[in-house]
N, C-alpha and C positions, 0 to 999 in steps of 0.2 A: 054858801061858797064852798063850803064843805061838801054838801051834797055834788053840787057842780063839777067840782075836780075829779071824785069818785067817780061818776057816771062819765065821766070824760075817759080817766082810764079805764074804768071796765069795754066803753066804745073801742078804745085804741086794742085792748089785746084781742077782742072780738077779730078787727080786720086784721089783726098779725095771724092770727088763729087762721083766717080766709085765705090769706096768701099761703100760709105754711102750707096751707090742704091743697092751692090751687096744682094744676100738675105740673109734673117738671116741662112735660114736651113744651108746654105752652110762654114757659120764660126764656127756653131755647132760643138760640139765634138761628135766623134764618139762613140758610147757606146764602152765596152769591150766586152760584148758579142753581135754576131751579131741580130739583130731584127727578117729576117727572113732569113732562110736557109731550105734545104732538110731537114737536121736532125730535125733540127726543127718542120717541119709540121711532119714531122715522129714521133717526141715523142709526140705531140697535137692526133696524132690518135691512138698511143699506150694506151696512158692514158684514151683516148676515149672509147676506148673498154675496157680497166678494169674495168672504172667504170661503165662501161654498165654491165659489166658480176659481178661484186661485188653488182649492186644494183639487178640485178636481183637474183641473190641468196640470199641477204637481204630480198626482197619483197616473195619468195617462204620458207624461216623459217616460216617470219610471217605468214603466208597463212598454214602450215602447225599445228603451236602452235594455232593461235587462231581457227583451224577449229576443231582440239586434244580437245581445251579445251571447245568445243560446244557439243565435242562426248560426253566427259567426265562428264558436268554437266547434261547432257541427260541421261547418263545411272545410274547416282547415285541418281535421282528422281525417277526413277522404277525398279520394279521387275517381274518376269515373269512367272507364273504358267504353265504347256503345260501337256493338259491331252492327251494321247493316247488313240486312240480306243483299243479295248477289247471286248470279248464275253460275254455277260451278262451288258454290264453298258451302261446305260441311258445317249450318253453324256450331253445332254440339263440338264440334274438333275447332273449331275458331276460339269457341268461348276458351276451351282447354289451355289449347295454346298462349293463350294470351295471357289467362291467367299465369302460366308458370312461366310468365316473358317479364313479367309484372314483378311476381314472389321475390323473384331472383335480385332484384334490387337491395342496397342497403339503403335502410326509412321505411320499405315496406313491411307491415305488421305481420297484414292477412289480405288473400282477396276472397272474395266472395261471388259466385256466379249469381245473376238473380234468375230461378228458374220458371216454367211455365208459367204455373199455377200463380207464383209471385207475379210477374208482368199482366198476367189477365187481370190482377185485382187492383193493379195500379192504371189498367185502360177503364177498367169497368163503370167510374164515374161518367166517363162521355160515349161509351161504346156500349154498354149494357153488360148484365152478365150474360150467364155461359156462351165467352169466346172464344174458340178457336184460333190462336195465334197463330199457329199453321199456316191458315187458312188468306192471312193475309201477309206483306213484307212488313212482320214489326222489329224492328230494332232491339236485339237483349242489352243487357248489361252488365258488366262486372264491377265489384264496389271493390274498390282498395284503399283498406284504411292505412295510415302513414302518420309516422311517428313526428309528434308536432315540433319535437325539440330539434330532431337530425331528420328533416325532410330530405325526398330522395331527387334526386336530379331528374325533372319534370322530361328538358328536354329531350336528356339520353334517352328517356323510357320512351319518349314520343318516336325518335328514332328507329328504336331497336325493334316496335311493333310495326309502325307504317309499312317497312316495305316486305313484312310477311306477310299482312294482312292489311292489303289496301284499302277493305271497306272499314277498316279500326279507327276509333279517333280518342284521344286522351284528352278529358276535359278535368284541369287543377280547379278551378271553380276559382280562379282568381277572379275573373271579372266581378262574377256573382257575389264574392268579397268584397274587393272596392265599391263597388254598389251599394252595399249592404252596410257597410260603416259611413260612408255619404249619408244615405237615408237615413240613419241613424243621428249623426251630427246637425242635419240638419232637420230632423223633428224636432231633437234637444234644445238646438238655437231658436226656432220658433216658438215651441215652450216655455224658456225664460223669457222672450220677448214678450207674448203674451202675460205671461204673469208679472212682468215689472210695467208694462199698461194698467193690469189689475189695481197692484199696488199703488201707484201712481194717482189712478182715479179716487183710491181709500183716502189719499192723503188731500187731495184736493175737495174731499164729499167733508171732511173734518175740518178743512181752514175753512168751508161757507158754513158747514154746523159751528164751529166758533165762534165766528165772525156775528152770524146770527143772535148766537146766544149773549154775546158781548152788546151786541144793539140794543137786545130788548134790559139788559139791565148796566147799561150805559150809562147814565147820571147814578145809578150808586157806586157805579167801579171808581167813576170820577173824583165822586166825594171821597170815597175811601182815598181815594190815591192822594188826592191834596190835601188832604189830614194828614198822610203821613204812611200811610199805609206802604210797606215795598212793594218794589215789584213782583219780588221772588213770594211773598206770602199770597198775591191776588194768580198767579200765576199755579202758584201751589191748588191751591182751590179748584181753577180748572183743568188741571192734570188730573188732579184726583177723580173729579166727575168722568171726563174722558176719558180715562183707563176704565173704571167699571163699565163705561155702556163698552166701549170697547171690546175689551173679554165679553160683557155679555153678546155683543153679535157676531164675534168670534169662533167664540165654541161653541154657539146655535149652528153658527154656517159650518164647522169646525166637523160637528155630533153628526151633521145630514149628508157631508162626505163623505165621511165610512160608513155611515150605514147603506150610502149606493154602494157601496165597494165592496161592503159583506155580501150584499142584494146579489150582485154582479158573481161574484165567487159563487156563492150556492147555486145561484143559478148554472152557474159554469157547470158545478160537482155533480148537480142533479139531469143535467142533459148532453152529458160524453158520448152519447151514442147516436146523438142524432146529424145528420149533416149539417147544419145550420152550423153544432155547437164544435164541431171537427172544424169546419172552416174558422170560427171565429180562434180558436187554441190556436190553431196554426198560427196565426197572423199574431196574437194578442198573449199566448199561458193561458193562464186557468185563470184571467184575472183577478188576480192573489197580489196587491200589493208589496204584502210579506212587513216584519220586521221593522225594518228598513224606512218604506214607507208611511207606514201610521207614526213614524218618530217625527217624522217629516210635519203629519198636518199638524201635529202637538207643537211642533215648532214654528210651524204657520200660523197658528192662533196666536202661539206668545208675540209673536215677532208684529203681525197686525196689532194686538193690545197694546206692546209696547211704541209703534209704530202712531198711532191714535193720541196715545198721551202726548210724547212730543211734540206732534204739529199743533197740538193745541195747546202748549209751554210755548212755545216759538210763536205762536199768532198771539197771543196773550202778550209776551213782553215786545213785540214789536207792535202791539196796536196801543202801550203805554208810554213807547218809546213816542208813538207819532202823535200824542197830547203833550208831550212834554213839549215835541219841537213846533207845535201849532200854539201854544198856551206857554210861550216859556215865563212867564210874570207867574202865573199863579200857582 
């Protein structure tokens, strides 16, 4: 009997000894939502790609607003005299004239004749070079830059030039302003519209990723819940899962924004001298985000991560709510 009990306890600390060694991962509780699955990496590249495509159309507003607002304090520094050729008029004494018709104003800074050489290289694009402006009726021009705070009285000056020099004409570039701030406001409008579409679709690709991940572990949410378990704790659980894939396909899509943005800049920096990249500066900068903008995607990724958690806090307590009111006895 004696032996018996002996051999019984030396058995028992054996299997204490077993469990003590077993490892910890393995006594661990299993989360409720699973850690990784298909759906899973599925909705990490989903997310991936919106915010790639939300920041990208974040970074092209900005690119489009702050290049608008480069046209725009550009063209309301100057104004622009253009005399045409004509039968009888001197234009070298036209340009003169007009310029010190112009000077004489209070708001005007400076004018500036644009001469020969200057207007050949501004036909040259569609006329070729070495032109002979001579040779054909080109229009010169005088640049009058004007003081943006005390502009000078448009119409007087239009006045005071026309009936000395009837081929003269004075262009404020107002139109070309109102233009310019329209097309501006309304690329602006169209880019948040698209990106709260963007958004829009993240938050709906996360209630069917929820929803999803709720069905496949469904009878244990259940049991939990009718034991007792709160809401706030089963909910907790899958915020927490949703916020890391979240930020993870965040700052995937987040990381491949700027790096087209960097791409786009170099490239910008490394081909200034070619036409292609002259037309593109004109329209776009050096597409340089700047500052400004990379704060932006940083905040586009948080705002998605946080954005992610949520909808799946709010599917979670509303798909516990809709047990309660289907099942109210148990």
């Amino acid at each position: 009997m004696t032996d018996l009990s002996a051999e019984h306890l030396e058995q028992h600390e054996q299997d204490a000894e077993a469990a003590e060694a077993r490892p910890r991962a393995q006594r661990r509780m299993a989360p409720i939502v699973p850690a990784q699955n298909i759906a899973g990496r599925a909705l990490v590249l989903v997310i991936a790609i919106m915010t790639f495509l939300s920041c990208l159309t974040f970074g092209a507003v900005t690119l489009v607003r702050d290049t608008a607002s480069v046209w725009e304090n550009q063209i309301s520094r100057e104004a622009t005299i253009q005399i045409k050729p004509a039968d009888g008029v001197d234009m070298e004494a036209a340009l003169a004239q007009a310029s010190q018709i112009a000077g004489e104003f209070p708001g005007v800074k400076s004018t500036r004749i644009i001469d020969r050489e200057a207007t050949a290289r501004l036909l040259e694009p569609w006329l070729g070079s070495g032109l002979n402006i001579d040779e054909l009726p080109v229009p010169r021009l005088i640049i009058v830059t004007i003081d943006e705070n005390s502009p000078p009285d448009f119409a007087a000056m239009r006045a005071a030039i026309t009936p000395k020099l009837p081929s003269a004409s004075l262009d404020d570039h107002r139109t070309w302003v109102d233009r310019l701030v329209a097309m501006a406001r309304t690329t602006v409008t169209i880019g948040i519209a698209v990106l709260a579409l963007m958004l829009s679709a993240t938050v709906l690709t996360v209630v069917f990723a929820t929803r999803g991940a709720m069905a496949g572990n469904g009878h244990i949410i259940e049991v939990l819940h009718f034991v007792g378990a709160e809401a706030a704790f089963i909910a907790r659980e899958f915020r927490r899962h949703f916020l890391v894939t979240g930020m993870k396909g965040a700052a995937a899509g987040g990381a491949a924004a700027v790096l087209v943005f960097i791409v786009f800049s170099w490239w910008s920096s490394r081909n200034m001298a070619t036409p292609q990249a002259d037309q593109a500066t004109a329209l776009f900068g050096n597409f340089a985000i700047g500052s400004a903008g990379y704060l932006g995607v940083v905040l586009m990724v948080l705002v998605i991560g946080a954005l992610t958690a949520a909808t799946s806090h709010a599917t979670v307590v509303a798909y516990l709510s809709d047990i309660d009111v289907r099942q109210p006895d148990a």
